[in-house]
N, C-alpha and C positions, 0 to 999 in steps of 0.2 A: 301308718308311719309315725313315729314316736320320737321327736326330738329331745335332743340333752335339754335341760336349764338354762345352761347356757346360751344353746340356739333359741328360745324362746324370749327369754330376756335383750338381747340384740335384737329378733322380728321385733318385739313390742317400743326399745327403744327405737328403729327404724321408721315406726308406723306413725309415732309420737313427733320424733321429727319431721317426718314427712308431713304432720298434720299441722303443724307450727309454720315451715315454710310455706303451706296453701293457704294458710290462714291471712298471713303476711301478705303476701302477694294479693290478694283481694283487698289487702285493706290498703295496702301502698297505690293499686291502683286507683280506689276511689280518692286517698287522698293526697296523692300527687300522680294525678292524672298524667301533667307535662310531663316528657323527656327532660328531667334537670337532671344535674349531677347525682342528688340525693334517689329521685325514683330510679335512676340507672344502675348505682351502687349496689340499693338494695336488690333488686330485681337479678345482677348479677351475680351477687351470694347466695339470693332464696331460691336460687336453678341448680346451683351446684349442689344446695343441700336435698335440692327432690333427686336428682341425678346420684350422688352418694347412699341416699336412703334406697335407693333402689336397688344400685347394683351390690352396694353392702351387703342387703337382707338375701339377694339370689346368689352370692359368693357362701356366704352362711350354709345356707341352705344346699346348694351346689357340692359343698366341702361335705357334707353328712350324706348325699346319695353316692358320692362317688368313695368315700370311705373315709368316718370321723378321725381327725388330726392329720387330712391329707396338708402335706406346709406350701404347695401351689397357692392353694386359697389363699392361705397366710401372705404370702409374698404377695399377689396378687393386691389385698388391702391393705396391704403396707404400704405397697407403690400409690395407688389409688388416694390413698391419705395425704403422703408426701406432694403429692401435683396438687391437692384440693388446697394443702395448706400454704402452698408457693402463690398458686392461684388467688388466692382469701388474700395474701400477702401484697401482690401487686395492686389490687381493688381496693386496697385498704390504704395502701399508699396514695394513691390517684384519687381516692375520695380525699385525703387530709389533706394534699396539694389543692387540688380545684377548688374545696371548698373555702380553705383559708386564704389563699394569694387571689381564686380566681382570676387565672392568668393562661387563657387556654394555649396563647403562644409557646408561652414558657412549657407547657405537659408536652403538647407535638413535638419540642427540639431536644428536648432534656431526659424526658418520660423513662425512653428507651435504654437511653444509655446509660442512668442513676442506677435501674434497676438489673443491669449484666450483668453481673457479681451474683444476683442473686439466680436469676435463668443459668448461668453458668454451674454454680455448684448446684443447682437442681438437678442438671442432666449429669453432672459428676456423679453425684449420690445414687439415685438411680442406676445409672450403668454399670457403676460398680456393684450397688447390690444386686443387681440382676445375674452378672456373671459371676461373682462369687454365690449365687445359689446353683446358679447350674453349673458350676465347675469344681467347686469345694471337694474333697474328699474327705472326708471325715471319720473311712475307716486307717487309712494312711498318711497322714499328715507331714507334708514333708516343708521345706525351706519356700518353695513355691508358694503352697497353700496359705502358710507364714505370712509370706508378705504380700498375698491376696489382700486376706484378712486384715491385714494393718491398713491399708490401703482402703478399703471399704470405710472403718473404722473412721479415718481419718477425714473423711469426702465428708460423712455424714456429720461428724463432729463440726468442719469447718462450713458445712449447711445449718446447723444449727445456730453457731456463731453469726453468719451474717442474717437470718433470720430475727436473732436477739438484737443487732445491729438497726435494721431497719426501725420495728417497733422502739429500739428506744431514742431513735435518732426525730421518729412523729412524734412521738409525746412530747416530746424538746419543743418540736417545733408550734407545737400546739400552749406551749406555757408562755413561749418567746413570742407568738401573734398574739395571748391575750393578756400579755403585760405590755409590749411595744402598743398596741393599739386601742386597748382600754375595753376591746371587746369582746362579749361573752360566748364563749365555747358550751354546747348547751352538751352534746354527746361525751358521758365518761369512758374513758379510754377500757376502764378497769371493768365495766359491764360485759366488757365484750370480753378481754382474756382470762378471766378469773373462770368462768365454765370450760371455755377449752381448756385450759391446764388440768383445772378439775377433771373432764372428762378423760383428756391423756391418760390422768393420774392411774383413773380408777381401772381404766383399761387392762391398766400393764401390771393390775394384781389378779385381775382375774379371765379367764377365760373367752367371758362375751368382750362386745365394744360399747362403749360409749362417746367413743369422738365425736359419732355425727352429731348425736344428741348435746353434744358440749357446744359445736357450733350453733346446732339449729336455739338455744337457750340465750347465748351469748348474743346471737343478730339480733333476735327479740327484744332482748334487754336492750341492745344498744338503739333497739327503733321505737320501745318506748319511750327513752331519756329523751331522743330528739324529737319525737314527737309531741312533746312535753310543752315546745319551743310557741308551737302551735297557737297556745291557749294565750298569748303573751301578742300573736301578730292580729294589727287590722287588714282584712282578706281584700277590701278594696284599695286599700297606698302600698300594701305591704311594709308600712313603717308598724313602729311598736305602737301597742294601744294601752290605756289609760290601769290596765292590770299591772302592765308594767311596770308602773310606779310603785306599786305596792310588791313587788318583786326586789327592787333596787331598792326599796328602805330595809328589807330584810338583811341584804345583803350589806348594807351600809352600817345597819346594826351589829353587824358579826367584823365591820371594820374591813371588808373585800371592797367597799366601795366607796368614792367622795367625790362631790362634785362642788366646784366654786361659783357657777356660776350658771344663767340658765339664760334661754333666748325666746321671747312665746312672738310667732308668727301668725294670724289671725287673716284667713284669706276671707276672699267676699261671697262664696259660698263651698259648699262639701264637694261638688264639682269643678270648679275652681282649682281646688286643692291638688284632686285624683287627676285632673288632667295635665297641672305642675309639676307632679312628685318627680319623675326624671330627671327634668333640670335643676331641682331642690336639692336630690340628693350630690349631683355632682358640685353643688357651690356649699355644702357644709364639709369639714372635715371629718377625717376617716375616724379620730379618735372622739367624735360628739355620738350620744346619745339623741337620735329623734324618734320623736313618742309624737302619737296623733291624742292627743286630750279630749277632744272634741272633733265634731264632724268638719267644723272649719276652720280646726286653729289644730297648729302644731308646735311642740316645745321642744328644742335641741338642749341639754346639757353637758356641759364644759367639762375635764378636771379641775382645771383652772382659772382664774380670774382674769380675763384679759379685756377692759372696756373696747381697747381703742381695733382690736379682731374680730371684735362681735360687732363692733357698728361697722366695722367694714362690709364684713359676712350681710347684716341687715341691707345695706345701700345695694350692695350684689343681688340679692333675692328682689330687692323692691324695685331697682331698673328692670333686671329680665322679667320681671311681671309685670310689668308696663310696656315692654315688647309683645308679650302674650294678649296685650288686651284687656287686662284688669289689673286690681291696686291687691296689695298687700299694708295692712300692720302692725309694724314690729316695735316690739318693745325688750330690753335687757333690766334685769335682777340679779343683783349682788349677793353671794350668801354671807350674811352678816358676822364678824369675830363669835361673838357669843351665841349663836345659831349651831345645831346639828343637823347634821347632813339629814335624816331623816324629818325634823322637823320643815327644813326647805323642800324637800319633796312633799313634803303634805300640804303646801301652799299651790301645788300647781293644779289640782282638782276644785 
């Protein structure tokens, strides 16, 4: 049996992605073992992409035993694509929600209903092109077929639209949590769409596919940016560790970052600490940096300069550690007029 080029090129990209998505999946498992949001997200793209690579390469294949440019096939992957990328769409939304507000109240009441505009012109799109393939005449084309046609047209046009909708409406959302809260988004948005586009593109100059492979490039990318995050967290507090400084002087060098003011908490040991963090994190605010420096001292950093918030914040952490049974101490640091930001971040090592 002797396939086109084209059917070869598509198996090979199918194989490639399939081998990207297994790859992922093992390593997502070992390193987020837990059900969190993050192992759930990935683990439900890198199913679809083994699931797509699969019945892609047997559609392929399928379409040349039963006779090259039968357009069942075609329809067939075209639909198949459309649900994946609705699919990709809803998981991609539910990751950007969870993981910035985490608010799982807010996903259960809202989820469903944010995202019906989009389930709705899915099945629009779809149905439509379903029936105008098995309806169309295309040797008689009369006012009917007409305005089939426009109608198909139009489904998929106004699916597209709210598609572009969605993604630009999370990237918003994702500028507006890391300027309101001071905190760093580690995942590029643009890691992940720049290969599907890519792959769409190249698609639809030539014969094979490359979609899957756009997504299966795309997940990766975007699971190495956050896993990037990694190398920045202490695995026992889960607060930031002492790399992290040298992370946020870079960034404060480039002028993305400034901090007025700093707060170093000093417990009475390393377990001390790790059996605190809980109640720690709920008595500093959302928009402070806390970095583990040490095995038993931790340093929160401010935007801003506030004495009379910071001694408060310290008085809070030093009573409820004296309900826990041991002392905390804390001390506050000014960053000086003629001080740069980096330079104050080099004092806390």
């Amino acid at each position: 049996m002797h396939f086109s080029p084209a059917i070869w090129i598509t198996i090979i990209c199918d194989v490639v992605s399939l081998s990207i998505a297994v790859s992922l999946l093992v390593l997502n498992k070992k390193h987020y073992g837990r059900q969190d949001n993050m192992s759930v997200f990935f683990n439900v793209l890198l199913y679809l992409i083994v699931v797509m690579s699969v019945m892609e390469a047997v559609v392929y294949v399928g379409n040349f035993r039963i006779a090259p440019g039968t357009p069942v096939s075609n329809l067939i992957i075209s639909l198949l694509h459309e649900v994946l990328i609705t699919v990709f769409t809803l998981v991609w939304l539910f990751f950007v929600v969870s993981t910035l507000y985490k608010n799982g109240e807010y996903i259960k009441r809202k989820f469903w209903i944010i995202t019906m505009p989009l389930l709705i012109a899915t099945g629009l799109a779809v149905a439509s092109a379903t029936f105008f393939f098995f309806n169309f005449n295309y040797e008689n084309i009369d006012k009917d077929d007409m305005i089939m046609g426009w109608v198909t047209i139009i489904n998929i046009a106004v699916l597209l639209f709210v598609r572009l909708f969605y993604f630009i409406r999370s990237f918003q959302r994702i500028r507006q949590y890391q300027k309101e809260s001071g905190t760093l988004v580690f995942f590029k948005i643009w890691y992940l769409f720049v290969p599907i586009i890519v792959g769409s593109f190249v698609t639809n100059l030539f014969d094979c596919s490359f979609r899957v492979l756009g997504f299966a490039v795309g997940i990766a990318l975007l699971y190495l940016s956050i896993f990037a995050e990694k190398r920045y967290i202490d695995p026992d507090s889960g607060f930031y560790n002492d790399r992290y400084i040298d992370f946020l002087a870079v960034l404060a060098q480039k002028g993305k970052k400034d901090f007025g003011s700093r707060t170093t908490f000093k417990f009475e040991s390393a377990a001390a600490l790790e059996d605190f963090r809980e109640d720690f994190k709920k008595l500093i605010p959302k928009d402070c940096e806390i970095i583990r420096s040490a095995a038993d001292k931790i340093v929160v950093l401010a935007k801003v300069s506030d004495r009379a918030l910071s001694h408060m914040i310290m008085e809070d952490v030093r009573y409820a550690a004296e309900e826990r049974g041991f002392s905390v101490d804390a001390s506050f640091m000014q960053k000086q007029a003629d001080e740069t930001t980096e330079e104050f971040l080099g004092k806390i090592k």
